[in-house]
C-alpha positions in Angstrom: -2.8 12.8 -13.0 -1.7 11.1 -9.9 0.7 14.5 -9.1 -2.3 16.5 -9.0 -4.0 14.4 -7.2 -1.4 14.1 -4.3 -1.0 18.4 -5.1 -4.6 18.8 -4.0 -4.9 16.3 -1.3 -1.9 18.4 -0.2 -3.8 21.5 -0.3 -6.5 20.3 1.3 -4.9 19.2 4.7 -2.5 21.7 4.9 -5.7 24.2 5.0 -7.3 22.0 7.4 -4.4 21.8 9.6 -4.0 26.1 9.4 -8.1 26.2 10.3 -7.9 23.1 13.2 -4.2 25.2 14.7 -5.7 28.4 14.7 -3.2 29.8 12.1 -4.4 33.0 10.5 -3.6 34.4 7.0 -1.1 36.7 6.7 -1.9 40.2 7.8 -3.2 43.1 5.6 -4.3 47.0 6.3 -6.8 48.2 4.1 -8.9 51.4 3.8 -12.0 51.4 1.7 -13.1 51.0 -0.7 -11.4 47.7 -0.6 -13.0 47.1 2.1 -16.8 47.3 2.6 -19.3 49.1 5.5 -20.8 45.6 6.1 -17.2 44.6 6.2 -16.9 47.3 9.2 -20.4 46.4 10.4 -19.1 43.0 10.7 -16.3 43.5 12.9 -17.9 46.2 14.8 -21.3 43.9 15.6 -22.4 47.4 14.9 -25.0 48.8 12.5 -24.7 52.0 11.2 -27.8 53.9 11.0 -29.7 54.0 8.1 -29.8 58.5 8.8 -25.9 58.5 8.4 -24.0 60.1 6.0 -20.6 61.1 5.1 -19.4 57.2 6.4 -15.6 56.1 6.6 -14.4 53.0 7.2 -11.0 51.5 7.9 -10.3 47.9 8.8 -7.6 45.8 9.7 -7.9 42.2 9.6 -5.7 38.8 9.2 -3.7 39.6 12.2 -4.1 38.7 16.2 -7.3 40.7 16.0 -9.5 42.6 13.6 -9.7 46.1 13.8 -12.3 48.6 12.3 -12.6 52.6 12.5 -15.8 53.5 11.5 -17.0 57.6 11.0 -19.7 59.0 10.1 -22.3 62.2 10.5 -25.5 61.3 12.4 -28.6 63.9 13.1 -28.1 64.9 16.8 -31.9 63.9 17.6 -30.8 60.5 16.4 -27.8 59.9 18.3 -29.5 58.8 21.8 -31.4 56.3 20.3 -28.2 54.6 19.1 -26.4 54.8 22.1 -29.0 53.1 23.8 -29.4 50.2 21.0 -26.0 49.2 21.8 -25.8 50.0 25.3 -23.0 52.8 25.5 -22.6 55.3 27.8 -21.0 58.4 27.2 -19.6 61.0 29.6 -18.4 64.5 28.1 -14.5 64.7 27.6 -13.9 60.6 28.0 -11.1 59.7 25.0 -11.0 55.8 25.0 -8.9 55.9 21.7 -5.3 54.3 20.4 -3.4 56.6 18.2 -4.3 55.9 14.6 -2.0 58.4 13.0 -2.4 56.7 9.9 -5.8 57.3 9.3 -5.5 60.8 7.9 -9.8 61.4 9.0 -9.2 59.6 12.5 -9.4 62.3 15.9 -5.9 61.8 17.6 -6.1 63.7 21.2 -2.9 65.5 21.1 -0.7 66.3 24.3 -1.9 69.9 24.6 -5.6 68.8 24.6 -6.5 69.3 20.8 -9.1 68.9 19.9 -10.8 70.4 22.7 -11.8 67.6 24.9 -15.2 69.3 26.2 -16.4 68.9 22.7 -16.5 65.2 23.0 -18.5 62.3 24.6 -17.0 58.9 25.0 -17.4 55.8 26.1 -16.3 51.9 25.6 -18.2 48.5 25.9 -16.0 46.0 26.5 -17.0 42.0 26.9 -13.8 39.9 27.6 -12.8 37.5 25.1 -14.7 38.6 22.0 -14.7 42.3 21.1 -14.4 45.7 22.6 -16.2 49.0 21.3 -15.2 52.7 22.2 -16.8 55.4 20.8 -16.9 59.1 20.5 -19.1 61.4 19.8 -17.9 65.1 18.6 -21.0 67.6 19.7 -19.2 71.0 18.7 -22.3 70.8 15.8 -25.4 71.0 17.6 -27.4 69.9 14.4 -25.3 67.6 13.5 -22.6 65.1 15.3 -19.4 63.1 14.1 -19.9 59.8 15.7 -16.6 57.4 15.8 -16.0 54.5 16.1 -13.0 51.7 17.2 -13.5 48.0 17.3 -11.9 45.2 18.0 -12.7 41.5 17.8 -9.9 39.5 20.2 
């Protein structure tokens, strides 16, 4: 009894010493569905609009900083009034966006300019310290955009 005692106590300040050091878990990828949209959410300080459809997420988390790709298809009469609840603004043909070649759904701007960089609005929020969000908007639908989204908590 007194060995699992002394296991435990063990336990227990090794796990306060990894929370009071800073020492995260090791890391892990994940795409949904092992991961959830309020998982996303979470990471992004972003909520998705309740008119979305056809939502991906992909997060990263455990390492130096959590990550999270979010897609999804938005109404184009809805789109301003979520750029302005978070503050973005967009210019046509901005591409504020890391290579995610993994992500078979994630846009990756290729060298000769596909996918057509006039079809796109962008734009990034950035506030030092605690997270970054860049986002892009593809507007080739007029009915009916694809709205992306990378995230970053540092």
């Amino acid at each position: 009894m007194k060995k699992l005692a002394m296991i435990v106590f063990s336990l227990a300040i090794l796990t306060i010493a990894c929370r009071i050091f800073g020492v995260k878990e090791v890391p892990t990828m994940s795409a949904t569905p092992q991961y959830s949209i309020e998982d996303a959410e979470r990471i992004a300080r972003i909520k998705i609009p309740a008119e979305a459809y056809e939502i991906q997420v992909y997060t990263v988390t455990g390492w130096m900083d959590d990550a999270a790709l979010i897609k999804f298809k938005l109404p184009s009469n809805k789109l301003q009034s979520f750029l302005d609840e978070y503050g973005f603004q967009v210019e046509k043909g901005y591409w504020p966006f890391q290579d995610w070649s993994s992500v078979e759904w994630w846009p990756n701007r290729k060298e000769d300019g596909e996918p057509p960089i006039s079809n796109y609005l962008g734009g990034e929020l950035d506030f030092p310290g605690y997270y970054v969000q860049k986002i892009v908007v593809d507007i080739s639908n007029p009915d009916v955009y694809t709205v992306y989204l990378e995230c970053f908590e540092v």
